[in-house]
C-alpha positions as CSV (number, residue, x, y, z in Angstrom):
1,X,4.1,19.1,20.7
2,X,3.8,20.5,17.3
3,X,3.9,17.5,14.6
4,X,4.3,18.2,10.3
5,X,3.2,15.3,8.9
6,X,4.0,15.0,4.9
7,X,1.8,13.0,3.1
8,X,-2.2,12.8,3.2
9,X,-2.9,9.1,2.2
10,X,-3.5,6.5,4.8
11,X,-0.3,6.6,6.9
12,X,-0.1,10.3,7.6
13,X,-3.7,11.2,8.8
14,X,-3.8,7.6,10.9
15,X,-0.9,8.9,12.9
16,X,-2.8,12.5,13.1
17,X,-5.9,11.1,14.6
18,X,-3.9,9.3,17.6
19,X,-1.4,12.3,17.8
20,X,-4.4,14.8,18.3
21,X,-5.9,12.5,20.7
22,X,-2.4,12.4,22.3
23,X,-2.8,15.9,22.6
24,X,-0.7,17.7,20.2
25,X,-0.7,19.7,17.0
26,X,-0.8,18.3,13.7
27,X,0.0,19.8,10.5
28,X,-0.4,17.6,7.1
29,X,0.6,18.6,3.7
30,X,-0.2,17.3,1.3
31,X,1.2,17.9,-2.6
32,X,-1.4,17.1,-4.6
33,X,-4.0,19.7,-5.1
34,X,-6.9,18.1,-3.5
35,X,-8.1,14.5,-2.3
36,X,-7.3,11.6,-4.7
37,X,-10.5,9.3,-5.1
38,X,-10.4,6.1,-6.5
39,X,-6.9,4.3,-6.6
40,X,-6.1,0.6,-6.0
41,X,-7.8,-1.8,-3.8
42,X,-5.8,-1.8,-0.5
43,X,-6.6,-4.6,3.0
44,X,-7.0,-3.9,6.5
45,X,-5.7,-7.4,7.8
46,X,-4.4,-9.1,11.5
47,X,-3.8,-6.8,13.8
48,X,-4.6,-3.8,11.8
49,X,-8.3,-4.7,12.0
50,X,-7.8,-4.2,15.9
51,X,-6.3,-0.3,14.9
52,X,-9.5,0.7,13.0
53,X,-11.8,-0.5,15.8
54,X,-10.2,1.5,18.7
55,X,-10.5,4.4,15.8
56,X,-14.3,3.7,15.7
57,X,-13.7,3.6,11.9
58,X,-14.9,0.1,11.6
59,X,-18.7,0.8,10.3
60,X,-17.6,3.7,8.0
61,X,-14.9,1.0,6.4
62,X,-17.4,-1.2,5.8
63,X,-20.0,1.1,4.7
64,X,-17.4,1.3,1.4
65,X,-15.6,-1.5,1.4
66,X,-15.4,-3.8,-1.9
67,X,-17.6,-7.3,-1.6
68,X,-15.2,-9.7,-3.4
69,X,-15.3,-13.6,-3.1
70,X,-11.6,-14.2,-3.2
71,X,-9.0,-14.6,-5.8
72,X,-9.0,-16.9,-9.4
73,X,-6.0,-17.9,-11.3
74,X,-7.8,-18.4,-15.1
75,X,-6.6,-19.5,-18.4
76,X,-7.1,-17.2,-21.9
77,X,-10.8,-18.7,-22.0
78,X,-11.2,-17.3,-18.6
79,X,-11.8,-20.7,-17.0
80,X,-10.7,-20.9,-13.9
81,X,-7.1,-23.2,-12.7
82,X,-7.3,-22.2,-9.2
83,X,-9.2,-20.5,-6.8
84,X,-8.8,-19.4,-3.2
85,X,-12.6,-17.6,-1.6
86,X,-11.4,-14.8,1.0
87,X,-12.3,-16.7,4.2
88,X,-10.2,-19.6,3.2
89,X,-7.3,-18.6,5.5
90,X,-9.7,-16.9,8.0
91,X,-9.9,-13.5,5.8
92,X,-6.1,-12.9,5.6
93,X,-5.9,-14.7,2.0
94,X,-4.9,-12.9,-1.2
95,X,-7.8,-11.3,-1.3
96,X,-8.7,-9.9,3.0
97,X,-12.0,-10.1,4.8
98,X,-11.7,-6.0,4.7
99,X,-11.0,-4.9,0.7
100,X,-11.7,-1.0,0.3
101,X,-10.1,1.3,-2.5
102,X,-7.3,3.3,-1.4
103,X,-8.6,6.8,-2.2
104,X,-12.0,5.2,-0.3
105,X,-10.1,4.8,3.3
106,X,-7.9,7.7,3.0
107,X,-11.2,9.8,2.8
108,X,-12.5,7.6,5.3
109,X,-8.9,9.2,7.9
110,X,-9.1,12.4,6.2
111,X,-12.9,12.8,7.4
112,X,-12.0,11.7,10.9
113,X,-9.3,14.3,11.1
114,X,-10.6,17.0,9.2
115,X,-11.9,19.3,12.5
116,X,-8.6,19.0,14.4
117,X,-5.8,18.9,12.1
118,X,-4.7,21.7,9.7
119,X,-5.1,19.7,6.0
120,X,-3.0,21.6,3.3
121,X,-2.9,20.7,0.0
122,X,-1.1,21.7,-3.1
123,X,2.1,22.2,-1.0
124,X,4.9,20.2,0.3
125,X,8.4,20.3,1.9
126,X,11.5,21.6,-0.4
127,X,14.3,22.2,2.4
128,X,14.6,21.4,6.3
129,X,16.9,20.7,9.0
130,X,17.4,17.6,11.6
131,X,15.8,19.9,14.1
132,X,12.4,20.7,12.8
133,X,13.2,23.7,10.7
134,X,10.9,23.7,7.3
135,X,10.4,25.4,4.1
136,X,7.9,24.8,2.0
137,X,7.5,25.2,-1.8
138,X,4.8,27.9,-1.1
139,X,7.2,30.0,0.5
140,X,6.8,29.6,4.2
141,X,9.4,28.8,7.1
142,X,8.0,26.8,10.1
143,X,9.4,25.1,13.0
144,X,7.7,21.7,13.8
145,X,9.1,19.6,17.3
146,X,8.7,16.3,14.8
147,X,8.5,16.0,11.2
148,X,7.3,12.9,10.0
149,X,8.0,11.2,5.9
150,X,4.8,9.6,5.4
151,X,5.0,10.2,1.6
152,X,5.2,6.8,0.2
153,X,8.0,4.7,-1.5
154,X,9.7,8.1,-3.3
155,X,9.4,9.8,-0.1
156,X,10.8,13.9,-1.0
157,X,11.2,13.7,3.1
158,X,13.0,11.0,3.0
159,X,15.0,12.3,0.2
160,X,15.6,15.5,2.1
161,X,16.8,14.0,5.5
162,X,18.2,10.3,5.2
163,X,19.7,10.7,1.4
164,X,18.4,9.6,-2.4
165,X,16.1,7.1,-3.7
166,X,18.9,4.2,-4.5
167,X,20.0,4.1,-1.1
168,X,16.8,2.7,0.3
169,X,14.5,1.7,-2.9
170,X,15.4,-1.5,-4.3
171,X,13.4,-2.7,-7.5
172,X,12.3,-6.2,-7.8
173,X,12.4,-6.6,-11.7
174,X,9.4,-5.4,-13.0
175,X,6.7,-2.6,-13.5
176,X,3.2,-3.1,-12.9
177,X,0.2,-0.4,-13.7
178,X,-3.3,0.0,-13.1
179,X,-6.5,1.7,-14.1
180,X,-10.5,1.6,-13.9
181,X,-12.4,0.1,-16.4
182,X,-15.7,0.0,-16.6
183,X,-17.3,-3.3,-14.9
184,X,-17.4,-6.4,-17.4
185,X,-20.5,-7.6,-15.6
186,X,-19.3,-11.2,-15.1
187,X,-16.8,-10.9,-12.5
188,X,-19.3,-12.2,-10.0
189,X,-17.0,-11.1,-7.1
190,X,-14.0,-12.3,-8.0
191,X,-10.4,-11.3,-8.9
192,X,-9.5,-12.8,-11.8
193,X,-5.6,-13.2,-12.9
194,X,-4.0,-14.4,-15.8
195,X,-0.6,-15.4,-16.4
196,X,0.8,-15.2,-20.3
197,X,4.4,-16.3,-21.1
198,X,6.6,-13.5,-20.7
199,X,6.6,-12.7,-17.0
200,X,3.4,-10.7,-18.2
201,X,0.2,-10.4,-15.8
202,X,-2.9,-9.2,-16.6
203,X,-5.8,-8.7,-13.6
204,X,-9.4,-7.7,-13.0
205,X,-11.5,-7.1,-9.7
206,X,-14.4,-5.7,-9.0
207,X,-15.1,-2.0,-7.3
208,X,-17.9,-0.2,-6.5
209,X,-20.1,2.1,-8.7
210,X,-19.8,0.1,-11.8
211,X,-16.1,0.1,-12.4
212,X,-13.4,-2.5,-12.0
213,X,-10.0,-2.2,-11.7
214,X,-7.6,-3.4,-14.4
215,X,-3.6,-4.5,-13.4
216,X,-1.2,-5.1,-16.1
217,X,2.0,-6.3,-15.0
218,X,5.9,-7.5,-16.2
219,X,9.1,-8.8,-15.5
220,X,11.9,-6.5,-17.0
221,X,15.1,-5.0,-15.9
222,X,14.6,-1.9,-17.8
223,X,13.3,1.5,-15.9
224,X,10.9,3.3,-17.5
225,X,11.4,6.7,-15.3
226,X,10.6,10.6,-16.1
227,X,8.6,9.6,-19.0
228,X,5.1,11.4,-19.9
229,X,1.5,9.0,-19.3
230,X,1.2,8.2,-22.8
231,X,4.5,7.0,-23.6
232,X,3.7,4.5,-20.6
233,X,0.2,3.5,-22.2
234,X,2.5,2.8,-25.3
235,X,4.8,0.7,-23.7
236,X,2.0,-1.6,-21.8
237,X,-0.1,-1.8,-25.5
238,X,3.7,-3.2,-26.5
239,X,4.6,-5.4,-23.7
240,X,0.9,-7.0,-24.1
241,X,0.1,-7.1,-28.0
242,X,-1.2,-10.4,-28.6
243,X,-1.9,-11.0,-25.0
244,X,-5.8,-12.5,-24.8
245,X,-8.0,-13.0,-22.3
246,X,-9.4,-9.8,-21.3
247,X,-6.5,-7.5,-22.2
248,X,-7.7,-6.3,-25.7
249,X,-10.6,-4.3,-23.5
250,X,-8.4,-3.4,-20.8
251,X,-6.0,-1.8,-23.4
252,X,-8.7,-0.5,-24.9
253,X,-10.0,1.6,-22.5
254,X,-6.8,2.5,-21.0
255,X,-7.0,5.9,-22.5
256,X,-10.0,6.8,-21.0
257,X,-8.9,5.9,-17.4
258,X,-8.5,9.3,-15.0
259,X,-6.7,7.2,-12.4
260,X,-4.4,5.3,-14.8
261,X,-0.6,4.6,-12.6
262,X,2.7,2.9,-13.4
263,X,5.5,2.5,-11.4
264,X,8.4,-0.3,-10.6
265,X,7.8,-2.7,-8.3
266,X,10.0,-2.0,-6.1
267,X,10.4,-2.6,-1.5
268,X,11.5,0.4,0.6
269,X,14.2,-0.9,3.0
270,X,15.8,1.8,6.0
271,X,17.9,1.0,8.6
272,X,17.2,3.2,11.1
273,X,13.5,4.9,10.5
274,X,14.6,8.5,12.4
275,X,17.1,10.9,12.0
276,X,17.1,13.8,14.4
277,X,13.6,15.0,14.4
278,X,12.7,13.4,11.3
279,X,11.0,10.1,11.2
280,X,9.6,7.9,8.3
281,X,6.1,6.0,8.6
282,X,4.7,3.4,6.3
283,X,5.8,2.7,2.9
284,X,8.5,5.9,3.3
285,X,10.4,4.5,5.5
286,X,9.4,0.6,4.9
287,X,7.7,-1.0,2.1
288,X,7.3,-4.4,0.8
289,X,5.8,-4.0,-2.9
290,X,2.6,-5.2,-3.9
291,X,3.7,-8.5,-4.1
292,X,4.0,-8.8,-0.1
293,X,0.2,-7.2,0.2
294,X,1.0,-5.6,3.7
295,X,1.3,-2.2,2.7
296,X,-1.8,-0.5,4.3
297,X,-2.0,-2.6,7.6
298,X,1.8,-1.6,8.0
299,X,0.8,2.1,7.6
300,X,-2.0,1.7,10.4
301,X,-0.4,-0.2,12.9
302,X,2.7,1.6,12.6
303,X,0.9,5.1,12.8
304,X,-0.5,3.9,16.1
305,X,2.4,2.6,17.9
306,X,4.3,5.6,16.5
307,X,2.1,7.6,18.1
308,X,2.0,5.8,21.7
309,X,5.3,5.5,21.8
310,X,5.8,9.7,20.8
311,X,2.9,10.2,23.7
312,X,5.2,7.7,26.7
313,X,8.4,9.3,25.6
314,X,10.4,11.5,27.4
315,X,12.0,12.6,24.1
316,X,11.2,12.7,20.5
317,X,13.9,10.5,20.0
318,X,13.5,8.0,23.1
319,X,9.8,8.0,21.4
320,X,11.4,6.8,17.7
321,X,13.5,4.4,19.0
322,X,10.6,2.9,20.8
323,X,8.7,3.0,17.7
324,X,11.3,1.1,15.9
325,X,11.9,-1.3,19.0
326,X,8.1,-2.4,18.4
327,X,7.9,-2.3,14.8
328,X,11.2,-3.9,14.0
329,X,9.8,-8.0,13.9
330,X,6.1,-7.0,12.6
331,X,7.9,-5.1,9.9
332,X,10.7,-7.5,8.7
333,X,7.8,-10.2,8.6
334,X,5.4,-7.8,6.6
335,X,8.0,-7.0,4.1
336,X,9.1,-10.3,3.5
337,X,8.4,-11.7,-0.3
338,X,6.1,-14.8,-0.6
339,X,7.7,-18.1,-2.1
340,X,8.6,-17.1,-5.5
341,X,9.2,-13.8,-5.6
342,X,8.4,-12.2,-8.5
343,X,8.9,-14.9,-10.7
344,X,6.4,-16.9,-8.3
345,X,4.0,-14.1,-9.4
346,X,5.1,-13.7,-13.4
347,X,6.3,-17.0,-14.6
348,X,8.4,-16.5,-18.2
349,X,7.7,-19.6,-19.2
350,X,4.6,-22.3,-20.2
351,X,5.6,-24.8,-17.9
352,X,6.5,-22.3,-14.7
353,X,2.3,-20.9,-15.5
354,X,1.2,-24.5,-15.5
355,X,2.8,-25.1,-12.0
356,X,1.9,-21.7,-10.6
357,X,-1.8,-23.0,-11.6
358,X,-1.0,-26.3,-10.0
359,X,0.5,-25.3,-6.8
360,X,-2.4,-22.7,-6.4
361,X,-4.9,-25.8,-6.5
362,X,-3.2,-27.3,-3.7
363,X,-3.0,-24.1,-1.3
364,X,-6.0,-25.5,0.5
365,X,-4.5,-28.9,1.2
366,X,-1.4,-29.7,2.8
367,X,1.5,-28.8,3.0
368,X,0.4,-25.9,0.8
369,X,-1.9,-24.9,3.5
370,X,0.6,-24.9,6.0
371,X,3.1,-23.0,4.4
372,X,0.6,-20.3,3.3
373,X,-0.9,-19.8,6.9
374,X,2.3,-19.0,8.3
375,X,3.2,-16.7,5.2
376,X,-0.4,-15.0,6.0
377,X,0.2,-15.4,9.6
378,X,2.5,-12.2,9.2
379,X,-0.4,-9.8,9.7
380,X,-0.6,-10.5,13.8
381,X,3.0,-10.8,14.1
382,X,2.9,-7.7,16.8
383,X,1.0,-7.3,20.2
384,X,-0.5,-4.1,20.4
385,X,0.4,-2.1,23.3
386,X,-2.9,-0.3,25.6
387,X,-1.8,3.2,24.8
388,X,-3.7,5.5,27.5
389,X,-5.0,7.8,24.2
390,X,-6.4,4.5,22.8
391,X,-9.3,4.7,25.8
392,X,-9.6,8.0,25.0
């Protein structure tokens, strides 16, 4: 079985590793030039944490994985309202037991894949058929048994095979950016949030080698699309003048960020994840924003089953429909929005930021608790299957 795989973040090389096990031939390409360090912090949570074990990817994770000591909801003097240490809900709080930055556990993937799968970068699909038939913006014409969208919430696969962006993306009312700054030195572990009126958020954690990352966040209805990295800098400097708390240095040393991001926050939503022999994995194909915090741990789980499912089949179809058959319940509970929404997570108002605060000092008692367990709960909402390639 010969297997294209676009996209070389987390999704894309997870499903390589147990399709090369499986026993077939991977491809991935990958558009951007070269590996993309850094990035935001992403989790490994529920059942996910089971995925990376049968990898034997659990010591390299946690050679690099961030040591924070759970999430803090502070006011403009940086006191804290509201706190909630990672173990709280057994490691599957707002902040997981297993926090690594993204660009840390994609080279963590691409290293485990690097001898058996054919890695190019600085290339990418521009046409192909619903039977395998490829062309790349390099030139080339290949024929692949599967080709798999694993290229994130503005999939070009997807794009290609299933249709455009609007049909599937749907924005949730605001943008949200971040960057690394260097390390205030007084984080001691935590991430810190802050909510000003507005629907603005501003947020710190820490990383390793000195940096932290900075999040600036707001509610709007506007789109802010096709426009150049400084014209976004200008519009966050806008949307947070007079904002306190940290964001003065945040703003400050936006500029000098080399991994600065903005984007809508938005949740990928497909009916049907395969078309022909095109399939979509992870946030391509289903993706609940930020703001659901099961991005990576649907991207791993998902690769696997894909996978096992590909390797039992008597078809590459009868294997996506299997897929889809497994994923379906983990996946409509993994996308689904905690209490609130966005507006949970961005108050406008004074008196909607004085109750977030207040409700967040009540998570640990109940009925917070309860409610928030079963919300968290949603990362072991699938039983993994004993793939005969998962002994392997």
């Amino acid at each position: 079985m010969r297997v294209l795989i676009s996209g070389g973040g987390i999704a894309g090389p997870a499903l390589a590793f147990w399709l090369h096990r499986a026993g077939a031939d991977v491809t991935i390409v990958e558009r951007a030039p070269a590996p993309r360090p850094g990035g935001h912090a992403v989790d490994v949570r529920g059942v996910a944490r089971g995925v990376v074990e049968r990898m034997g990817l659990r010591e390299a994770i946690r050679a690099r994985q961030v040591d924070e000591r759970g999430f803090a909801l502070v006011d403009a003097r940086g006191r804290k309202l509201a706190t909630m240490p990672a173990d709280l809900f057994g490691g599957e709080g707002i902040v997981a037991e297993i926090e690594i930055a993204r660009g840390d556990l994609a080279a963590i993937l691409r290293e485990a894949t690097a001898r058996d799968v054919d890695w190019r970068f600085g290339d990418r699909i521009t046409a192909l058929t619903l039977d395998g038939d490829v062309t790349f913006a390099s030139g080339g014409r290949e024929r692949f048994d599967i080709v798999v969208g694993a290229d994130g919430v503005r999939s070009g696969t997807r794009k290609l095979a299933f249709g455009p962006h609007e049909e599937f993306v749907r924005p949730l009312g605001g943008w949200g950016s971040y960057f690394s700054v260097p390390d205030p030195g007084d984080l001691g572990g935590w991430f810190e949030m802050f909510n000003a009126p507005g629907g603005r958020v501003a947020g710190i954690r820490p990383e390793r080698g000195g940096t932290a990352k900075a999040s600036l966040s707001f509610r709007t209805d506007e789109a802010f699309v096709r426009m150049a990295k400084d014209d976004q800098m200008r519009v966050l400097e806008q949307r947070f003048a007079g904002v306190g708390w940290r964001v003065p240095g945040m703003l400050s040393g936006m500029s000098d960020a080399d991994d600065f991001y903005f984007d809508e926050i938005s949740q990928v939503h497909v009916e049907k994840w395969s078309r022909g022999r095109v399939v979509l994995l992870g946030d391509a194909g289903y993706c609940g924003s930020p703001l659901a915090g099961l991005g990576s741990s649907m991207s791993l789980v998902g690769a696997y089953v894909l996978a096992g499912e590909l390797a039992a089949a008597s078809s590459p179809e009868d294997g996506f429909a299997a897929y889809q058959n497994e994923m379906a319940a983990y996946v409509a509970d993994g996308t689904r929005l905690p209490p609130g929404g966005i507006g949970g997570f961005a108050p406008n108002g004074r008196l909607m930021i004085r109750m977030r605060a207040t409700s967040m000092r009540m998570m640990g008692r109940w009925p917070m608790k309860g409610i928030l367990a079963k919300q968290f709960a949603k990362s072991d909402a699938i039983t993994l299957k004993d793939y005969a390639f998962a002994a392997a």
